[in-house]
C-alpha positions in Angstrom: 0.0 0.0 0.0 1.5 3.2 -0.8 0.7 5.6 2.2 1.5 4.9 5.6 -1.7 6.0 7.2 -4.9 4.5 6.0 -8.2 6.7 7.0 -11.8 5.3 6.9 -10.7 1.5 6.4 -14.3 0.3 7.1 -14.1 -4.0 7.3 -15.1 -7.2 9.0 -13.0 -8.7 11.5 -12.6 -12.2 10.1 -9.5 -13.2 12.7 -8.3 -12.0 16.4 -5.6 -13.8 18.1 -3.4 -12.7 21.0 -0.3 -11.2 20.3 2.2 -10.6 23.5 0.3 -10.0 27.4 -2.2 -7.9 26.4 -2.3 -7.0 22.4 -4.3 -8.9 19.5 -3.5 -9.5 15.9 -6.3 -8.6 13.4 -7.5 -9.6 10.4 -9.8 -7.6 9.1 -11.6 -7.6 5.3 -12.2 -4.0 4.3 -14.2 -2.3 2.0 -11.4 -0.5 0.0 -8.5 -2.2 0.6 -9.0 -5.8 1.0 -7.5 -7.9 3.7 -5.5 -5.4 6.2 -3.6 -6.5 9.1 -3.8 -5.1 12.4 -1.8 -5.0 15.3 -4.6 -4.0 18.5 -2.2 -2.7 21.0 -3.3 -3.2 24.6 -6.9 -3.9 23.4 -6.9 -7.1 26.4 -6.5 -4.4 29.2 -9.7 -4.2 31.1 -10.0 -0.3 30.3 -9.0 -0.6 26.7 -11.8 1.5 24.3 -10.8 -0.9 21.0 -11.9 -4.0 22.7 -15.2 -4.0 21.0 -13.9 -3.3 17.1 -11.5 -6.2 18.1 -13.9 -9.0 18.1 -14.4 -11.5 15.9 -17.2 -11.6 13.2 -17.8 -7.2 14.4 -18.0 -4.5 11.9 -16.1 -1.5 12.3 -14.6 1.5 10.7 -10.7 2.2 11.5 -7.8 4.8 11.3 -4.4 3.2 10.5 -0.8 4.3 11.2 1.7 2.2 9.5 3.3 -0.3 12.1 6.3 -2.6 10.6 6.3 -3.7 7.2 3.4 -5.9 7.0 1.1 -4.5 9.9 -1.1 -1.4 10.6 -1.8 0.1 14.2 -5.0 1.4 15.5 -5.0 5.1 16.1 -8.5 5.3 16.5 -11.6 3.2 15.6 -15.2 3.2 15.8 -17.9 0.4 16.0 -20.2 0.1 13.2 -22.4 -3.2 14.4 -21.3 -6.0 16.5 -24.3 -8.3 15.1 -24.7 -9.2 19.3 -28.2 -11.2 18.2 -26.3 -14.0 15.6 -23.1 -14.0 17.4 -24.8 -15.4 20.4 -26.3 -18.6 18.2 -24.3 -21.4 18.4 -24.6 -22.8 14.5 -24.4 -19.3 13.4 -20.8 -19.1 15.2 -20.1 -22.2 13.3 -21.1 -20.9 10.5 -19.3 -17.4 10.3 -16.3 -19.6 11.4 -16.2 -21.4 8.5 -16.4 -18.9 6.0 -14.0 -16.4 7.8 -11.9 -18.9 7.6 -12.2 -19.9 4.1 -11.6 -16.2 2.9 -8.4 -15.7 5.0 -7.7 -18.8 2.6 -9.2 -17.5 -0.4 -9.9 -14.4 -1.4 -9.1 -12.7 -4.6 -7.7 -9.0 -4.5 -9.5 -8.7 -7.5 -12.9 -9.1 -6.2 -12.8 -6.8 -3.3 -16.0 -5.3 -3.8 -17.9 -8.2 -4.7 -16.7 -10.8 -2.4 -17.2 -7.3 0.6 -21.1 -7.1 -0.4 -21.7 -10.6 -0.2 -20.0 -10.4 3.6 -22.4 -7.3 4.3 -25.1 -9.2 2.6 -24.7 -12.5 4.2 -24.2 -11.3 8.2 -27.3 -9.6 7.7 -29.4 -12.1 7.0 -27.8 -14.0 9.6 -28.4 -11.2 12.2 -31.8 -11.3 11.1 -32.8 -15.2 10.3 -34.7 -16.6 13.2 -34.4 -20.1 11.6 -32.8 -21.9 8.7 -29.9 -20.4 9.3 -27.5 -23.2 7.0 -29.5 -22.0 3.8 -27.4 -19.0 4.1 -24.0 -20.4 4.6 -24.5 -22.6 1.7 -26.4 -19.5 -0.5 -22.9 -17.9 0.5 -20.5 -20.7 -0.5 -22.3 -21.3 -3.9 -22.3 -17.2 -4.9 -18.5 -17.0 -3.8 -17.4 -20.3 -5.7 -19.7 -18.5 -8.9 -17.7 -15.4 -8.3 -14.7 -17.1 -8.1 -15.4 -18.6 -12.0 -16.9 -21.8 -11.3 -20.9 -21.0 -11.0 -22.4 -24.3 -11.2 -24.1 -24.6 -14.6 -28.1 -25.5 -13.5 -30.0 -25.8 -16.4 -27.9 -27.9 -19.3 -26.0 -31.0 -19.4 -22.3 -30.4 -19.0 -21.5 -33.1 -21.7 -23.7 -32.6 -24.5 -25.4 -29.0 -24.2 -29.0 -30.2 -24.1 -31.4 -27.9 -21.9 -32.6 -30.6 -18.9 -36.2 -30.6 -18.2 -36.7 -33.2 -15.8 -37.5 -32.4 -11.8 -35.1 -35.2 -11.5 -31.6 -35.0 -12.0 -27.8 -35.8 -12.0 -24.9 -33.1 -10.5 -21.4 -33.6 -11.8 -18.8 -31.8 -9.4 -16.2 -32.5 -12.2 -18.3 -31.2 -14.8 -19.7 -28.5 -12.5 -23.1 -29.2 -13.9 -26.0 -30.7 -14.6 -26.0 -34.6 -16.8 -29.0 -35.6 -18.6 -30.4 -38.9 -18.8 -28.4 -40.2 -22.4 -25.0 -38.9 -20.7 -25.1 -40.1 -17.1 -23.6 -43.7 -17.9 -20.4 -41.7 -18.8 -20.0 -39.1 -15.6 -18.5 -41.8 -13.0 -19.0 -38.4 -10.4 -22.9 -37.8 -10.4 -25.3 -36.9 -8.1 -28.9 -37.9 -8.0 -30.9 -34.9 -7.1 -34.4 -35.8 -6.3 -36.9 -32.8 -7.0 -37.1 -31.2 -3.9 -33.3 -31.6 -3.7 -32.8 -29.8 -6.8 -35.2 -27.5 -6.2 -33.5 -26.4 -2.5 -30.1 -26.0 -4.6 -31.4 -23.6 -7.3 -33.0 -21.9 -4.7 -30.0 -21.5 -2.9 -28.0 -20.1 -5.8 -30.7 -17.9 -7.2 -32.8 -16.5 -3.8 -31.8 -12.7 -2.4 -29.9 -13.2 0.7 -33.1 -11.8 3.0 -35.1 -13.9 1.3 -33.1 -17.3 2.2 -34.4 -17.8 5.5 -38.2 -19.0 3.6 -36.4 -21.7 1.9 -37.6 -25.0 3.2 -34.6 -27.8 3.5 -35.0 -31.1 2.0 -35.3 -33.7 4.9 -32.0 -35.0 4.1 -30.3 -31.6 3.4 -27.1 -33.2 4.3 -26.8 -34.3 1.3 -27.0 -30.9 -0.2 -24.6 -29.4 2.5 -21.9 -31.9 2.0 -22.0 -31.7 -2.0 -21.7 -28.3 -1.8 -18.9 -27.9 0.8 -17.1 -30.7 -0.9 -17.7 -29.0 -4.5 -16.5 -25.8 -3.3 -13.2 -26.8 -1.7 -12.5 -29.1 -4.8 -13.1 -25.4 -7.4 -10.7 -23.5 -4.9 -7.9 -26.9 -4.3 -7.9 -26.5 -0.7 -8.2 -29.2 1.9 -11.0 -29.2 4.4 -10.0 -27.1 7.8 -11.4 -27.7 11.1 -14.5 -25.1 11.0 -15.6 -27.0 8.0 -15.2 -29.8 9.7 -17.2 -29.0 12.5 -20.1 -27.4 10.1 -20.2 -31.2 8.7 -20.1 -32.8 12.0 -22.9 -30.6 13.3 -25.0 -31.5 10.0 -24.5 -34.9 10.3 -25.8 -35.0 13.8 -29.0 -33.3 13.3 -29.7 -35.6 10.0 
């Protein structure tokens, strides 16, 4: 970055970890700049006014001084929304974790703006969901992977072309699409999709982020959770981490 003061830097906190007795280490995804990293001197003391815009999952808005090569300092910083109502649910947590953790993994400099609204949008509608709270960590995952280039293809077969009409139907992760009926014998990697299965993922892609809290899951939505978790990390070659982990975990027990 080419100043060494950075006004205004308005972000999510998407990591806090202690550094030294009484400091943390931020990561923060802003608005303008992207990920920033920030060191929150004597934030742990009892009397420290930047405790609350050092907290993981928060909103706030910062003023940066330049501190080392790769860090910023805190001169002064504000709250914006600490999203107290969501941050207090336990899959929620689980949730946020997850996807914190996969863009401090992730993320694309070149998508700042994009991938920054879909934050916004997304804690939101967490802050605001009183239930069906995994339809918007998957409606997140399947709009980042489609920002990232690999929007799952919904509507034709991914071998021949042909528009699929059928309630019923076959996902290919490796094809990143649909497979009709005369090409499934040659897709080793499909999915069957029953109709309301299909339906919930189309829904997910395609449904406003306020919206996604309506969506009824299929009774066996682990299904759809673990296809799309497992189709995301294969787009982006990562491995699965341990928030992932724990988002399947917690699926699997409630199926």
């Amino acid at each position: 970055m080419a100043t060494n003061d950075l006004s205004d830097v308005t972000g999510f906190v998407l990591r806090e970890f202690p550094y030294k007795e009484t400091s943390k280490i931020l990561e923060v995804f802003s608005k303008d700049f992207g990920r920033v990293s920030i060191i929150a001197k004597g934030t742990m003391n009892k009397k420290s006014k930047t405790l609350a815009v050092t907290q993981r999952f928060v909103k706030a808005s910062y003023n940066l001084y330049k501190s080392g090569k790769e860090f910023y300092g805190i001169k002064e910083a504000s709250l914006i929304k600490s999203y107290s109502k969501s941050n207090k649910n336990f899959d929620v947590i689980l949730y946020k974790s997850a996807i914190c953790d996969l863009l401090l993994r992730t993320y694309d400099q070149i998508q700042i703006d994009i991938v920054y609204k879909l934050i916004e949008n997304t804690f939101e509608a967490f802050e605001n969901a009183g239930s069906n709270q995994i339809n918007i960590f998957l409606a997140f995952l399947l709009k980042y992977i489609s920002f990232s280039g690999f929007k799952p293809n919904l509507s034709t077969c991914g071998v021949c072309g042909k528009k699929v009409i059928s309630s019923e139907v076959f996902f290919s992760e490796s094809q990143s699409s649909l497979i009709c009926e005369d090409d499934k014998y040659i897709i080793r990697d499909k999915i069957f999709l029953d109709k309301e299965e299909f339906a919930y993922l189309k829904g997910l892609l395609y449904t406003k982020s306020e919206d996604l809290e309506k969506l009824n899951p299929p009774e066996n939505h682990n299904k759809i959770t673990r296809l799309i978790i497992n189709y995301t990390l294969d787009k982006l070659e990562i491995s699965k981490f341990s928030s992932i982990d724990w988002v399947l975990k917690n699926a699997n027990e409630r199926n």
